[in-house]
C-alpha positions as CSV (number, residue, x, y, z in Angstrom):
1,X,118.6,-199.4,91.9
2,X,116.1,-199.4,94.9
3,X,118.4,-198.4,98.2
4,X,117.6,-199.5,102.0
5,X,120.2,-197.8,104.5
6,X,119.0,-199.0,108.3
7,X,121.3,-196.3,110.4
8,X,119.9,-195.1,113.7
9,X,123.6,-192.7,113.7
10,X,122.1,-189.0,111.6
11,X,126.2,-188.4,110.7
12,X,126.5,-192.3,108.9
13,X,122.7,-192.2,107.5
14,X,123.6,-188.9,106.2
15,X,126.7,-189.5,105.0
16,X,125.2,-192.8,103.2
17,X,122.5,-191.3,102.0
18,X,124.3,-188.1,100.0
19,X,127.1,-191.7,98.7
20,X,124.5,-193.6,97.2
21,X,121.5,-191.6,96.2
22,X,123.4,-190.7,92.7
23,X,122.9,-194.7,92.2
24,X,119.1,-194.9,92.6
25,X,116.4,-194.3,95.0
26,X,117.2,-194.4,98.7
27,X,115.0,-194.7,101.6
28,X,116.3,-194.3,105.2
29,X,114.9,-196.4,108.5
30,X,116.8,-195.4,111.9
31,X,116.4,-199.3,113.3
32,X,116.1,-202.7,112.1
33,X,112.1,-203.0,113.1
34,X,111.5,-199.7,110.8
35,X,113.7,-201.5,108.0
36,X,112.1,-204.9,108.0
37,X,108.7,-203.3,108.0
38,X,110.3,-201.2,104.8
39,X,111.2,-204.3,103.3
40,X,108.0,-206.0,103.7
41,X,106.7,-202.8,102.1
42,X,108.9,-203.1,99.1
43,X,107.9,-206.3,98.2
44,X,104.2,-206.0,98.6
45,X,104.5,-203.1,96.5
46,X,106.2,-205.0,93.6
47,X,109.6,-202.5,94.6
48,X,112.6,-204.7,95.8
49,X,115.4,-203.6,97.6
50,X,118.3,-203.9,95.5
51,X,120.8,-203.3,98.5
52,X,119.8,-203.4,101.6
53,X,123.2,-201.1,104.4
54,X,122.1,-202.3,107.7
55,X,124.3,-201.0,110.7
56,X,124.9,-204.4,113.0
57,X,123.8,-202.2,116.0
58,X,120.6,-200.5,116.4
59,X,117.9,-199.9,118.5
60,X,114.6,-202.1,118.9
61,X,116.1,-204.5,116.7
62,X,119.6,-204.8,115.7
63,X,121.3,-205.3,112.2
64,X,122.0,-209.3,113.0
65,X,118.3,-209.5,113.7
66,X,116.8,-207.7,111.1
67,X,119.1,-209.4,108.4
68,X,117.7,-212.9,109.4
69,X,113.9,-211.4,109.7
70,X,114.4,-210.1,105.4
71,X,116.0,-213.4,104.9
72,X,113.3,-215.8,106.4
73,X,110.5,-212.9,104.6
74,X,112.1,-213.8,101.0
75,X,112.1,-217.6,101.7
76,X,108.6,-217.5,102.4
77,X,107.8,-214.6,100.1
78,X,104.5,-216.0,97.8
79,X,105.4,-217.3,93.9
80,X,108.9,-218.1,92.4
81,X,111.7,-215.9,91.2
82,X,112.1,-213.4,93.6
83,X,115.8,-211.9,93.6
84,X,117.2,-211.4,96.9
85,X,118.6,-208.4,98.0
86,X,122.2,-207.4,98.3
87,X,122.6,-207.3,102.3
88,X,125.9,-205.0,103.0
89,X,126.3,-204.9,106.9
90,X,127.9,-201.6,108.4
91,X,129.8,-201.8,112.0
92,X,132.4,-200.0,114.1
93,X,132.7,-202.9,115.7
94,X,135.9,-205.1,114.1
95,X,134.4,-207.9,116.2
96,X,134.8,-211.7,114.3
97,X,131.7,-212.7,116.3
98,X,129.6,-210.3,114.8
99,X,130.7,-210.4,111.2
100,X,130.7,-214.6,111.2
101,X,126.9,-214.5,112.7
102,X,125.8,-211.9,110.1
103,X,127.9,-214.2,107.5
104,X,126.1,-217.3,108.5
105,X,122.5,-216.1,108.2
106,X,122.8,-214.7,104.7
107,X,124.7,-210.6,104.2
108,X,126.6,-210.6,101.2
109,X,129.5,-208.7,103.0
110,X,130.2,-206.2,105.3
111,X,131.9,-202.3,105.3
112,X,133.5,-200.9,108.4
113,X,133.0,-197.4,109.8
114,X,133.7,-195.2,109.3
115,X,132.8,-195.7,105.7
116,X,135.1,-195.0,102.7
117,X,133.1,-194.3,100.0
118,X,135.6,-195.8,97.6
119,X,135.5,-199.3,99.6
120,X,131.6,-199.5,99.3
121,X,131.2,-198.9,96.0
122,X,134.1,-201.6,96.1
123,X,131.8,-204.0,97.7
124,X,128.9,-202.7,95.7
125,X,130.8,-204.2,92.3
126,X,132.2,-207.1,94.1
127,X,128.0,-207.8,94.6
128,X,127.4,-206.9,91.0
129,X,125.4,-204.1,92.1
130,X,125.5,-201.5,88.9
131,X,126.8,-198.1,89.8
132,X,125.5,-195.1,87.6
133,X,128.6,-193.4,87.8
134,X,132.3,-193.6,89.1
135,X,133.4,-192.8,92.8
136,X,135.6,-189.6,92.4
Protein backbone atom coordinates (compact mmCIF):
# COMPACT_ATOMS: atom_id res chain seq x y z
CA UNK A 1 0.00 0.00 0.00
CA UNK A 2 1.44 3.47 -1.02
CA UNK A 3 0.86 5.85 2.37
CA UNK A 4 0.38 9.81 2.35
CA UNK A 5 0.19 11.26 6.03
CA UNK A 6 -0.11 15.37 5.59
CA UNK A 7 0.73 16.35 9.58
CA UNK A 8 2.42 19.56 10.18
CA UNK A 9 2.22 18.20 14.41
CA UNK A 10 6.13 15.96 14.61
CA UNK A 11 4.19 13.99 17.85
CA UNK A 12 0.88 12.85 15.36
CA UNK A 13 3.26 12.51 12.08
CA UNK A 14 5.37 10.47 14.18
CA UNK A 15 3.14 8.55 15.80
CA UNK A 16 1.29 7.86 12.24
CA UNK A 17 4.15 7.10 10.65
CA UNK A 18 5.72 4.23 13.20
CA UNK A 19 1.17 2.86 12.94
CA UNK A 20 1.12 2.45 9.39
CA UNK A 21 4.53 1.94 7.88
CA UNK A 22 4.15 -2.01 8.77
CA UNK A 23 1.26 -1.68 6.03
CA UNK A 24 3.30 -0.27 3.05
CA UNK A 25 5.30 2.65 2.14
CA UNK A 26 4.80 5.93 3.85
CA UNK A 27 5.78 9.31 2.87
CA UNK A 28 5.26 12.33 5.23
CA UNK A 29 4.41 16.14 4.03
CA UNK A 30 4.08 18.77 7.05
CA UNK A 31 1.10 20.91 5.03
CA UNK A 32 -1.45 20.43 2.54
CA UNK A 33 0.63 22.41 -0.37
CA UNK A 34 3.68 19.80 0.29
CA UNK A 35 0.96 16.89 0.07
CA UNK A 36 -0.87 17.92 -3.07
CA UNK A 37 2.50 18.52 -4.79
CA UNK A 38 3.24 14.74 -3.38
CA UNK A 39 0.20 13.59 -4.89
CA UNK A 40 0.73 15.14 -8.17
CA UNK A 41 4.13 13.39 -7.86
CA UNK A 42 2.60 9.98 -7.29
CA UNK A 43 0.56 9.93 -10.17
CA UNK A 44 2.99 11.21 -12.69
CA UNK A 45 5.24 8.63 -11.50
CA UNK A 46 2.65 5.82 -12.14
CA UNK A 47 2.67 5.39 -7.85
CA UNK A 48 -0.83 6.15 -6.34
CA UNK A 49 -1.62 6.96 -3.08
CA UNK A 50 -3.54 4.27 -1.59
CA UNK A 51 -4.55 6.36 1.51
CA UNK A 52 -4.07 9.55 1.72
CA UNK A 53 -4.28 10.98 6.50
CA UNK A 54 -4.62 14.56 5.98
CA UNK A 55 -4.92 16.67 9.35
CA UNK A 56 -7.95 19.31 8.62
CA UNK A 57 -5.62 22.06 9.94
CA UNK A 58 -2.32 22.98 8.53
CA UNK A 59 -0.32 25.54 7.50
CA UNK A 60 -0.15 27.17 3.82
CA UNK A 61 -2.98 25.10 2.90
CA UNK A 62 -5.26 23.29 5.13
CA UNK A 63 -6.61 19.56 5.13
CA UNK A 64 -10.22 20.92 3.64
CA UNK A 65 -8.20 22.52 0.89
CA UNK A 66 -5.91 20.14 -0.07
CA UNK A 67 -8.57 17.31 -0.04
CA UNK A 68 -10.60 19.17 -2.78
CA UNK A 69 -7.23 20.20 -4.78
CA UNK A 70 -6.40 15.72 -5.01
CA UNK A 71 -9.95 15.45 -5.84
CA UNK A 72 -10.29 18.01 -8.74
CA UNK A 73 -6.38 16.48 -9.85
CA UNK A 74 -8.00 12.82 -10.21
CA UNK A 75 -11.05 14.12 -12.15
CA UNK A 76 -8.96 15.72 -14.54
CA UNK A 77 -6.11 13.19 -14.27
CA UNK A 78 -5.29 12.18 -18.31
CA UNK A 79 -6.81 8.39 -19.56
CA UNK A 80 -9.49 6.26 -17.80
CA UNK A 81 -9.28 4.03 -14.75
CA UNK A 82 -7.52 5.77 -12.30
CA UNK A 83 -8.54 4.56 -8.66
CA UNK A 84 -8.98 7.20 -6.29
CA UNK A 85 -7.37 7.36 -3.09
CA UNK A 86 -8.66 6.56 0.29
CA UNK A 87 -8.84 10.18 1.88
CA UNK A 88 -8.94 9.60 5.92
CA UNK A 89 -9.13 13.16 7.49
CA UNK A 90 -7.46 13.62 11.05
CA UNK A 91 -8.75 16.55 13.50
CA UNK A 92 -8.82 17.60 17.17
CA UNK A 93 -11.42 19.56 16.23
CA UNK A 94 -15.07 17.55 16.97
CA UNK A 95 -16.45 20.43 14.95
CA UNK A 96 -19.67 19.20 12.50
CA UNK A 97 -18.69 22.14 10.20
CA UNK A 98 -15.57 20.83 9.48
CA UNK A 99 -16.24 17.07 9.18
CA UNK A 100 -19.61 17.86 6.82
CA UNK A 101 -17.36 20.19 4.39
CA UNK A 102 -14.58 17.56 4.21
CA UNK A 103 -17.66 14.94 3.69
CA UNK A 104 -19.13 16.95 0.91
CA UNK A 105 -15.98 17.34 -1.29
CA UNK A 106 -15.02 13.71 -1.36
CA UNK A 107 -12.76 12.01 2.20
CA UNK A 108 -13.91 8.67 2.70
CA UNK A 109 -14.06 9.30 6.63
CA UNK A 110 -12.47 10.95 9.23
CA UNK A 111 -10.35 9.83 12.72
CA UNK A 112 -10.18 12.05 15.77
CA UNK A 113 -7.08 12.94 17.75
CA UNK A 114 -5.67 11.82 19.37
CA UNK A 115 -5.47 8.74 17.25
CA UNK A 116 -6.26 5.22 18.45
CA UNK A 117 -4.48 2.99 16.53
CA UNK A 118 -7.15 0.34 16.76
CA UNK A 119 -9.95 2.85 15.42
CA UNK A 120 -7.79 3.62 12.25
CA UNK A 121 -7.07 0.56 11.19
CA UNK A 122 -10.97 0.32 11.92
CA UNK A 123 -11.60 2.84 9.32
CA UNK A 124 -8.76 1.53 7.24
CA UNK A 125 -11.07 -2.00 6.77
CA UNK A 126 -14.31 -0.11 6.79
CA UNK A 127 -12.40 1.59 3.30
CA UNK A 128 -11.26 -1.84 2.19
CA UNK A 129 -7.81 -0.75 2.66
CA UNK A 130 -5.72 -4.33 3.13
CA UNK A 131 -3.76 -4.34 6.33
CA UNK A 132 -0.51 -6.61 6.36
CA UNK A 133 -1.01 -7.51 9.76
CA UNK A 134 -3.28 -7.20 12.86
CA UNK A 135 -3.35 -4.17 15.27
CA UNK A 136 -2.09 -5.61 18.68
Amino acid sequence: MNILIAEDDYISRKFLYTVLAAHGTVKLACNGREAVDMYLKSLSESRPFDLVCLDIMMPEMDGVEALKAIRAIESEWPGSGLKQAKIVMTTALADKPFVIKALKYGCDGYVLKPIDQKVLFQKMTELELTLTSCPS
